[in-house]
C-alpha positions in Angstrom: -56.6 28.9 -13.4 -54.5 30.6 -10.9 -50.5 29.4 -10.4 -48.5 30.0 -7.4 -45.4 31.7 -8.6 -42.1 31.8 -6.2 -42.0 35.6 -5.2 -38.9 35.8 -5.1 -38.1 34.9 -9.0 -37.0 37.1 -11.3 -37.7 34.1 -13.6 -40.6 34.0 -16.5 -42.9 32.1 -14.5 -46.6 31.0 -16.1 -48.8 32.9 -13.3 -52.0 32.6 -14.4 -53.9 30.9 -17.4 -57.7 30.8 -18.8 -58.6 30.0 -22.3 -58.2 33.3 -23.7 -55.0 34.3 -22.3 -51.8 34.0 -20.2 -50.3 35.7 -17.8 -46.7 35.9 -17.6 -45.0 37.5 -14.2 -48.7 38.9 -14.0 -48.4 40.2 -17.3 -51.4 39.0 -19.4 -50.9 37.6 -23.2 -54.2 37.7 -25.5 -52.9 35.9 -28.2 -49.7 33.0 -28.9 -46.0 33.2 -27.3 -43.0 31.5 -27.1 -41.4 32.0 -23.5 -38.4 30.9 -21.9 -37.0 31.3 -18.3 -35.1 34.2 -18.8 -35.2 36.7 -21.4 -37.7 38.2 -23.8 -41.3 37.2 -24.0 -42.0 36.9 -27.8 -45.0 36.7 -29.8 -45.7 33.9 -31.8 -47.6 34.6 -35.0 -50.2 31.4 -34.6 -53.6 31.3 -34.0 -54.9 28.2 -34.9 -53.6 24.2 -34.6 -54.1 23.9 -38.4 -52.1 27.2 -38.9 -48.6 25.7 -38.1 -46.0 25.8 -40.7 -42.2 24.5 -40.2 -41.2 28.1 -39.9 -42.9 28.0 -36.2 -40.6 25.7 -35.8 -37.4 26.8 -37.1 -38.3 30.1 -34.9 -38.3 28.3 -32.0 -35.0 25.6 -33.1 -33.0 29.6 -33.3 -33.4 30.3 -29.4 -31.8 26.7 -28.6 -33.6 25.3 -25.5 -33.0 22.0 -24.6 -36.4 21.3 -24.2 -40.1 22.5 -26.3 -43.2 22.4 -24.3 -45.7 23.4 -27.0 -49.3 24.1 -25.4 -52.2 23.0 -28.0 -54.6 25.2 -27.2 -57.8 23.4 -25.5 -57.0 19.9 -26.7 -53.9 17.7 -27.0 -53.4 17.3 -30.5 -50.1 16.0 -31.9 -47.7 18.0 -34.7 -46.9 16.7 -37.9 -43.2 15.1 -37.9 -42.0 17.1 -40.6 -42.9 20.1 -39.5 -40.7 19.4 -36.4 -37.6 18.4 -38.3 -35.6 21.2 -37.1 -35.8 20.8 -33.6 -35.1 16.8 -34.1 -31.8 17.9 -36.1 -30.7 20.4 -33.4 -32.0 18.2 -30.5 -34.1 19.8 -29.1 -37.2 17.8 -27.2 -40.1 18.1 -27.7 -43.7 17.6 -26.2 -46.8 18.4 -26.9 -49.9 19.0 -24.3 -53.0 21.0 -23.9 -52.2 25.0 -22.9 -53.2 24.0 -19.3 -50.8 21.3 -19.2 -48.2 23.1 -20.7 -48.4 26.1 -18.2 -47.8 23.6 -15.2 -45.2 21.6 -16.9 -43.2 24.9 -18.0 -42.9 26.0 -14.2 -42.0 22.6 -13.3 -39.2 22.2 -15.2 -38.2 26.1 -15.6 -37.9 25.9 -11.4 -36.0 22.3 -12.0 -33.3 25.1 -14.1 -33.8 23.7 -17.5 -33.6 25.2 -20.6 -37.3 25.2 -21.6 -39.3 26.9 -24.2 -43.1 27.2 -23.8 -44.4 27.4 -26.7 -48.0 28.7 -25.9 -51.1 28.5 -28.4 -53.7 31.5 -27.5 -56.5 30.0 -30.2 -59.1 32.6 -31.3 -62.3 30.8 -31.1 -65.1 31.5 -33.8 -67.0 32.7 -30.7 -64.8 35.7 -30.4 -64.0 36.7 -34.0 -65.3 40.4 -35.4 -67.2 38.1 -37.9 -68.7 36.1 -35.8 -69.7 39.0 -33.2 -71.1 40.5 -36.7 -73.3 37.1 -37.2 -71.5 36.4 -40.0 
C-alpha cells in the first residue's frame, strides 16, 4: 500500500508498506524496526508475535516517546501485560494494531507532532524461509 508523504518533511514518515517490508522516507526495511519522527531508524531484533520478550520492551521504554504504536504483523493480536511493564512504569502508551494500521496511525500522529514510536513487526512467513524454499 502506497502512503502519501508531505514532501516537504524532513520527518521519518511510513511511505510505503506490503507484507514483507516497509519503507521509510522511500527507504525500504525487510525485516522489524522501531522508528520515531526524528532520528535514527533502528532495527528491532523480532521476527515473530510469539518471539517477544520484555527486553523488546525495555528497548523501546529507553528512547522515551510518549506514545508506542506497535504494528502486529498481519493480524491484531494483543501483548502480554507483563511483558509491557516498563513502558506502564515510565508512561509510556501503548497500542497495538495490525502493521497496516500501525503505518497510518504513526503518520497521523507523527504529523499531529507527537512523540511516537512505531514499533514495526516485519514477520518472516514459513513461505519465505530457506527451509521452506528447501521443502523442508
Amino acid at each position: 500500500m502506497k502512503l502519501q508523504p508531505d514532501p516537504h518533511s524532513a520527518l521519518n514518515t511510513v511511505t510505503r508498506y506490503e507484507d514483507s517490508y516497509i519503507e521509510i522516507n522511500e527507504i525500504r526495511f525487510e525485516s522489524s524496526i522501531l522508528v520515531m519522527p526524528e532520528g535514527a531508524i533502528n532495527p528491532w531484533n523480532i521476527s515473530n508475535f510469539g518471539q517477544f520478550e520484555r527486553s523488546h520492551f525495555e528497548t523501546i521504554a529507553q528512547l522515551r516517546p510518549e506514545l508506542v504504536i506497535l504494528g502486529s504483523g498481519l493480524k491484531h493480536r494483543f501483548v502480554t501485560p507483563s511483558l509491557i511493564q516498563d513502558l506502564y512504569k515510565a508512561k509510556i502508551g501503548f497500542e497495538v494494531m495490525t502493521t497496516q494500521a500501525a503505518c497510518r496511525t504513526y503518520n497521523i500522529l507523527m504529523g499531529e507532532g507527537r512523540l511516537v514510536l512505531g514499533a514495526f513487526l516485519i514477520e518472516s512467513t514459513p513461505l519465505t524461509t530457506p527451509a521452506a524454499l528447501a521443502g523442508k
